[in-house]
DSSP file (Angstrom, degrees, kcal/mol; ACC not computed):
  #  RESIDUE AA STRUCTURE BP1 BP2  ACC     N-H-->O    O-->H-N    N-H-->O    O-->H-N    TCO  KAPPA ALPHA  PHI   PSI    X-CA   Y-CA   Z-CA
    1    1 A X              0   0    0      0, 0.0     2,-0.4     0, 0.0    14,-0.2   0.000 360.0 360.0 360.0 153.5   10.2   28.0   -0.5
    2    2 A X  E     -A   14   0A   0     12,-2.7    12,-1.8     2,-0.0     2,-0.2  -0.970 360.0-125.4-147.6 137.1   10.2   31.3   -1.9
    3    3 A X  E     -A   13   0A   0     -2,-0.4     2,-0.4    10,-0.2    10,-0.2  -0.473   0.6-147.2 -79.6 157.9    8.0   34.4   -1.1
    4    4 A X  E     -A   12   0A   0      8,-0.8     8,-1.0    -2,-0.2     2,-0.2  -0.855  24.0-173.9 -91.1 117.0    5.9   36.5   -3.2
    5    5 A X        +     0   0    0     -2,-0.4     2,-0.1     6,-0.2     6,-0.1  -0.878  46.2  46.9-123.2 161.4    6.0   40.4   -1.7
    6    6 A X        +     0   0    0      1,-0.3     3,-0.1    -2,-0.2     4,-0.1  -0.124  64.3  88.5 108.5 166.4    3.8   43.2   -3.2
    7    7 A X  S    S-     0   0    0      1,-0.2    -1,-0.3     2,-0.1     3,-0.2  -0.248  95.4 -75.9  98.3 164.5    0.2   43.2   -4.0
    8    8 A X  S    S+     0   0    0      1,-0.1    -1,-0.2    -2,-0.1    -2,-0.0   0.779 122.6  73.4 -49.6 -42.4   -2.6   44.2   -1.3
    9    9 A X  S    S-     0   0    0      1,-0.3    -1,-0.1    -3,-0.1    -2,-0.1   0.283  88.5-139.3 -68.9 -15.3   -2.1   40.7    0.2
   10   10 A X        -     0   0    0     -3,-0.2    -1,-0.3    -4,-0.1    -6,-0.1  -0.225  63.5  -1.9  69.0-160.0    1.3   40.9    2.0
   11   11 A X        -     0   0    0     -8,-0.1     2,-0.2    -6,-0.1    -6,-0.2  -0.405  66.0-165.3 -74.2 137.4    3.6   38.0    1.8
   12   12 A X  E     -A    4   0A   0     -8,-1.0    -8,-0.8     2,-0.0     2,-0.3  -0.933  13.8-137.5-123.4 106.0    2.7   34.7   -0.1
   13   13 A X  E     -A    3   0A   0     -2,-0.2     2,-0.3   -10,-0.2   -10,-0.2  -0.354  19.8-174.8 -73.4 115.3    4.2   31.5    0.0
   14   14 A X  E     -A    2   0A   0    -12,-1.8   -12,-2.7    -2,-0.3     2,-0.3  -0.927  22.4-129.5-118.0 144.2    4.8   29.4   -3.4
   15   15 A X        -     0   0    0     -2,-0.3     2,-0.9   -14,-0.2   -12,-0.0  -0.706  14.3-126.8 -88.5 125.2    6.1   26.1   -3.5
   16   16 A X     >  -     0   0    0     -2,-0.3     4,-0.6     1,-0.2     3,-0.0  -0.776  22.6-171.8 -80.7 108.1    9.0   25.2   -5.8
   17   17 A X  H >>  +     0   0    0     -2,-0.9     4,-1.1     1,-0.1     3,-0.9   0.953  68.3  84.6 -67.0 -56.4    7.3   22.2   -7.6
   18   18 A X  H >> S+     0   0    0      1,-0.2     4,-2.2     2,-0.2     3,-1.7   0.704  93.5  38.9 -16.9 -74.1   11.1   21.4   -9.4
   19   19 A X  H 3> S+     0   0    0      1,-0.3     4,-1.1     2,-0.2    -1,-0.2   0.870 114.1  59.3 -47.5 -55.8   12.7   19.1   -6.4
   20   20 A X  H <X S+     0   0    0     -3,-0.9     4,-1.6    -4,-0.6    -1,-0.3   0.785 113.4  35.5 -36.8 -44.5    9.2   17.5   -5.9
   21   21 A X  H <X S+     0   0    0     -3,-1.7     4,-2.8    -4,-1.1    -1,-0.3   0.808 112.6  50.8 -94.7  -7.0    9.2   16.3   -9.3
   22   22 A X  H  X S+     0   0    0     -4,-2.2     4,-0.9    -5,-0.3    -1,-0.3   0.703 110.6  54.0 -88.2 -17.9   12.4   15.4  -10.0
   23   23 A X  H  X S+     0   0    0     -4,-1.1     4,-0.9     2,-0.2    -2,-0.2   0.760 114.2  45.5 -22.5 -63.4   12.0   13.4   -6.3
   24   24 A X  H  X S+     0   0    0     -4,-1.6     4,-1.3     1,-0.2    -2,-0.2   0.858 113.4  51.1 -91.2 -30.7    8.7   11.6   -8.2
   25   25 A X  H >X S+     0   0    0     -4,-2.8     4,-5.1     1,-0.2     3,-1.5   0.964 110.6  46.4 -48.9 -64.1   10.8   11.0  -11.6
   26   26 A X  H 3X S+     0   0    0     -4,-0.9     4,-2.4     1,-0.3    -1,-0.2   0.783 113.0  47.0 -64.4 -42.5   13.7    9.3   -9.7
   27   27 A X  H 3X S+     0   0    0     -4,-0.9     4,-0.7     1,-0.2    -1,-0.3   0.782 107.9  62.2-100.1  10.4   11.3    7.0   -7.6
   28   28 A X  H <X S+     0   0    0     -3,-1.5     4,-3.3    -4,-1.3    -2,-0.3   0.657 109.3  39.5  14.9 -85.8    9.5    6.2  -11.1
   29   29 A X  H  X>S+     0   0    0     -4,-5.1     4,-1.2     2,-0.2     5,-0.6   0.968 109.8  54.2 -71.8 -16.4   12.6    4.7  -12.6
   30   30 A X  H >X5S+     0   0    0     -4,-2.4     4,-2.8     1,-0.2     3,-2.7   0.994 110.1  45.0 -86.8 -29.0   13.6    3.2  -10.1
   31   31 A X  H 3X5S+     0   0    0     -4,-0.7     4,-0.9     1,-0.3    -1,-0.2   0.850 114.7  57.2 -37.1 -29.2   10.0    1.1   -9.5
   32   32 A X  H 3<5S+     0   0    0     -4,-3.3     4,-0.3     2,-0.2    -1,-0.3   0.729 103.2  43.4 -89.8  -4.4   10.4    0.8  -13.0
   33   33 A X  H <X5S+     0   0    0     -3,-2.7     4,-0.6    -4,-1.2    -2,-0.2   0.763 120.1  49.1-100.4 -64.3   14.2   -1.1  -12.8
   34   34 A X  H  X<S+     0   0    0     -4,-2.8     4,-0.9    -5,-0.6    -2,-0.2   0.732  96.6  64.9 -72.0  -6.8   12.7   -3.5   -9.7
   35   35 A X  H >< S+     0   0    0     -4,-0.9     3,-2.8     1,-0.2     2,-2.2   0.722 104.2  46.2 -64.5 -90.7    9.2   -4.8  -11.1
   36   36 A X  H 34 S+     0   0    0      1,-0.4    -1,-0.2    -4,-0.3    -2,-0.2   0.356 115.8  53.1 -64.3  -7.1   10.7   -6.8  -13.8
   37   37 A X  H 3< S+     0   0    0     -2,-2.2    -1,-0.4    -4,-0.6    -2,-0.2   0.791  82.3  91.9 -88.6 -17.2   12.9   -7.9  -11.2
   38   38 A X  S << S-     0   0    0     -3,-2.8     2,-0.1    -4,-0.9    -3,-0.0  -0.007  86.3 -95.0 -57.5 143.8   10.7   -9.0   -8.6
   39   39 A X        -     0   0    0      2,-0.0    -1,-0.1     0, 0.0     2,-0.1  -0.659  46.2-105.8 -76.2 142.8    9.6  -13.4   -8.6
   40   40 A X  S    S+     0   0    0     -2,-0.1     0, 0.0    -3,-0.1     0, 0.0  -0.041  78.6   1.9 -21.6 157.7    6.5  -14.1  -10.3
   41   41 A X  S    S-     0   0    0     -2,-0.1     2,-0.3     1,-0.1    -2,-0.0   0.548  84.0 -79.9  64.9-164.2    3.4  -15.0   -8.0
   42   42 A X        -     0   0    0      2,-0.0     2,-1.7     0, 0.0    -1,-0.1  -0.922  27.5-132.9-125.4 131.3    3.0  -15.1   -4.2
   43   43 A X        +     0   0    0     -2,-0.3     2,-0.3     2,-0.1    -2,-0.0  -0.576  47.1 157.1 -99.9  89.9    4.1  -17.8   -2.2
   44   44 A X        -     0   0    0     -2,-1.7     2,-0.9     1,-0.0    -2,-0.0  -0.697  48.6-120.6-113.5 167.2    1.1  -18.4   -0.1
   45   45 A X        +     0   0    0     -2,-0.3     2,-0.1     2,-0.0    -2,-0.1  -0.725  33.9 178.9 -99.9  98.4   -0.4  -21.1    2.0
   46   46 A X        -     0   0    0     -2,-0.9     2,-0.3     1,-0.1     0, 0.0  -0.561  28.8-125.0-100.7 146.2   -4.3  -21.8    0.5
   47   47 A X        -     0   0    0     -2,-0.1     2,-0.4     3,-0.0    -1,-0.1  -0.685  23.0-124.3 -79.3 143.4   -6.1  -24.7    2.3
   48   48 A X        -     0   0    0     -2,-0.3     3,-0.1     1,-0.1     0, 0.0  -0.899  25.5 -99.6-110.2 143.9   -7.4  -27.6    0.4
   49   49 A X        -     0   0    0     -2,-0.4    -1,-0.1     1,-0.1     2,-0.0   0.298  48.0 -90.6 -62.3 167.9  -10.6  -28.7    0.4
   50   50 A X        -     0   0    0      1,-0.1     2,-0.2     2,-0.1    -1,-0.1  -0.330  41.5-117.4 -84.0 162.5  -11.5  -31.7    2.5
   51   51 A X    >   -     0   0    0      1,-0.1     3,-0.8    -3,-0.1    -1,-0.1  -0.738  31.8-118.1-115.4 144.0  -11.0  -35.4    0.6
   52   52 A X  T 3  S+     0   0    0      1,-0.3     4,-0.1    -2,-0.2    -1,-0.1   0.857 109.2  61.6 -70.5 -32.1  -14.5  -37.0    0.5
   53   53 A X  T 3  S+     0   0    0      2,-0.1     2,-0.4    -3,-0.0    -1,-0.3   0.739  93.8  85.4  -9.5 -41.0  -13.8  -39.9    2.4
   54   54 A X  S <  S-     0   0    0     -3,-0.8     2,-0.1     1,-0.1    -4,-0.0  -0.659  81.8-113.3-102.9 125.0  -13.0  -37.7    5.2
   55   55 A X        -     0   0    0     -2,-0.4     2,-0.2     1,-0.1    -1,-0.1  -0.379  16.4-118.7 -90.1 166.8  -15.5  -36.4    7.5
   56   56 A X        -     0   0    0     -2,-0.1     2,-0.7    -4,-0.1    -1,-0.1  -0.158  26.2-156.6 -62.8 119.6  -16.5  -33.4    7.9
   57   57 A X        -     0   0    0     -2,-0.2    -1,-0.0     2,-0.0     2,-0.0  -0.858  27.3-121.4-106.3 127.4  -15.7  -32.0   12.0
   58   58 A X        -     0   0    0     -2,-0.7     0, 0.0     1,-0.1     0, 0.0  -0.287  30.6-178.1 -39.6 134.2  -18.2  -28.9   13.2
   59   59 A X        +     0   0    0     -2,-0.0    -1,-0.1     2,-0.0     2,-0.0   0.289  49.7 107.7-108.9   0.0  -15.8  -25.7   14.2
   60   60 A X        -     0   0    0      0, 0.0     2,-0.3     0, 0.0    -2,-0.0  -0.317  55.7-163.7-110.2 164.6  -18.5  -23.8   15.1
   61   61 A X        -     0   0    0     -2,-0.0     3,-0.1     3,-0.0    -2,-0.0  -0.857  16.8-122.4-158.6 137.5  -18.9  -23.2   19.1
   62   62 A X        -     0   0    0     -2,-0.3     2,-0.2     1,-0.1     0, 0.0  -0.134  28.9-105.3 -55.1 151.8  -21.5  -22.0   21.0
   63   63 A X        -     0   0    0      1,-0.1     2,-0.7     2,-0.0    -1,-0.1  -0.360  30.0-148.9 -59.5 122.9  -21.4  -18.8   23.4
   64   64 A X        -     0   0    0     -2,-0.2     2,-0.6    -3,-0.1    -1,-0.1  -0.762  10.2-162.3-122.0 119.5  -21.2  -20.0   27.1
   65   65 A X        +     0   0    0     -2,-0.7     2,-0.3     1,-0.0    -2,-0.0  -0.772  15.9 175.3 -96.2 132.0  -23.0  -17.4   29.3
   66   66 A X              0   0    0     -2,-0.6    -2,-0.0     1,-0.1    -1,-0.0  -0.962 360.0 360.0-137.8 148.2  -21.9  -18.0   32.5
   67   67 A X              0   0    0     -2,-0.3    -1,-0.1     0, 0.0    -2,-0.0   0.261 360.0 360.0-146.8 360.0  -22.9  -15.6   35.8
């Protein structure tokens, strides 16, 4: 970090931007070297709808106030 002296204001702090960007370049390429490497899709588990022959069972459950 590097001060500023002089001026009415006393000492003022500026940020060296350089490191920062050369930091955002660098993790830039390398996101750009690992998408194309990455599998295709998601392997997830979707439910499938119920076969019509098969009935349908209630999930729902009522509150039970108990005192």
């Amino acid at each position: 970090m590097a001060f500023a002296t002089g001026g009415s204001g006393g000492p003022q702090a500026n940020i060296n931007m350089t490191p920062m960007i050369d930091v955002l370049l660098v993790l830039i390429i390398i996101f750009m070297v690992i998408t194309p490497l990455t599998p295709k899709g998601l392997e997830a588990l979707v439910p499938q709808p119920a076969q019509p022959n098969q009935q349908q069972t209630n999930r729902t459950r009522e509150p039970s106030w108990s005192r």
